[in-house]
C-alpha positions as CSV (number, residue, x, y, z in Angstrom):
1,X,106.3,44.5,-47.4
2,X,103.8,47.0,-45.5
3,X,100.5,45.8,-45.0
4,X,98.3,49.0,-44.7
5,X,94.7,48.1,-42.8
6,X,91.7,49.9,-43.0
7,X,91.5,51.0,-39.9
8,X,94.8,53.3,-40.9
9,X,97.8,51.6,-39.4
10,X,100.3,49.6,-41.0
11,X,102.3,46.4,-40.1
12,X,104.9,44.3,-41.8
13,X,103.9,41.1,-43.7
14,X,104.1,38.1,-41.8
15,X,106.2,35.0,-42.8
16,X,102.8,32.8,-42.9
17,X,101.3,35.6,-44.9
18,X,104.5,35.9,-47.5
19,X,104.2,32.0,-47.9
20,X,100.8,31.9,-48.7
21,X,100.9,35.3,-51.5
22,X,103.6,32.8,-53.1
23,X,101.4,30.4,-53.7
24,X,102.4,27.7,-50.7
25,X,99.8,25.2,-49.0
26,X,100.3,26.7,-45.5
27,X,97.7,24.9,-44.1
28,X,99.1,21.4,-44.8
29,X,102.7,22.6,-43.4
30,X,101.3,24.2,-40.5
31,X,102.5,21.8,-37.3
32,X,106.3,22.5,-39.3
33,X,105.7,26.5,-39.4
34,X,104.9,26.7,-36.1
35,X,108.3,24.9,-34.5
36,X,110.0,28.2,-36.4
37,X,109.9,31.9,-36.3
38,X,108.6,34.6,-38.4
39,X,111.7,35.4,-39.4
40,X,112.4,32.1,-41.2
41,X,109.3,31.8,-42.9
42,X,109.7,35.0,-44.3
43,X,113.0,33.9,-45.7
44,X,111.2,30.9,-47.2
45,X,108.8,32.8,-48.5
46,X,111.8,35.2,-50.5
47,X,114.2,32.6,-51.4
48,X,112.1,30.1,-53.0
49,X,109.8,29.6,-56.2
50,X,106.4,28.7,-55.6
51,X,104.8,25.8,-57.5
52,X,102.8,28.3,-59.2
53,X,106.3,30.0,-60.8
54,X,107.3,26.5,-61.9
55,X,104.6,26.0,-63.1
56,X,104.2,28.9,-65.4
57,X,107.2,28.3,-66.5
58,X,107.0,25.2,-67.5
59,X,103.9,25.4,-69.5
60,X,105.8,29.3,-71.2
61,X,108.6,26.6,-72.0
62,X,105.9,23.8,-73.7
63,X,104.2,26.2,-75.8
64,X,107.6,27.1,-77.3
65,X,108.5,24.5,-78.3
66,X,105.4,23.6,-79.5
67,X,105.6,26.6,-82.1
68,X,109.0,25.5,-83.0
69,X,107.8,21.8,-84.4
């Protein structure tokens, strides 16, 4: 994803930014995302489901079922 600033130029996402759009408390992992690269925290970031997409979910599941009782 291209980041464009307000200064003009533009940058790729970083892998601590992608983590933290998903939804992930980056700031409680942080001594663990610094012993990897980038790279790999991008690929984190793409490959998983935040809490907050389980979470939504879960409660689109719930309220389903509670029309169906």
């Amino acid at each position: 994803m291209w980041i464009h600033r307000p200064d003009g130029q533009e940058r790729l996402l970083l892998g601590r930014e992608a983590l933290v759009l998903q939804g992930f408390p980056v700031r409680l992992v942080e001594e663990q995302l610094d012993q990897v690269t980038g790279a790999f925290q991008h690929d984190l970031a793409g490959n998983a489901m935040s809490f907050l997409v389980l979470l939504a979910v879960a409660q689109s599941a719930d309220r389903k079922s509670t029309r169906l009782n």
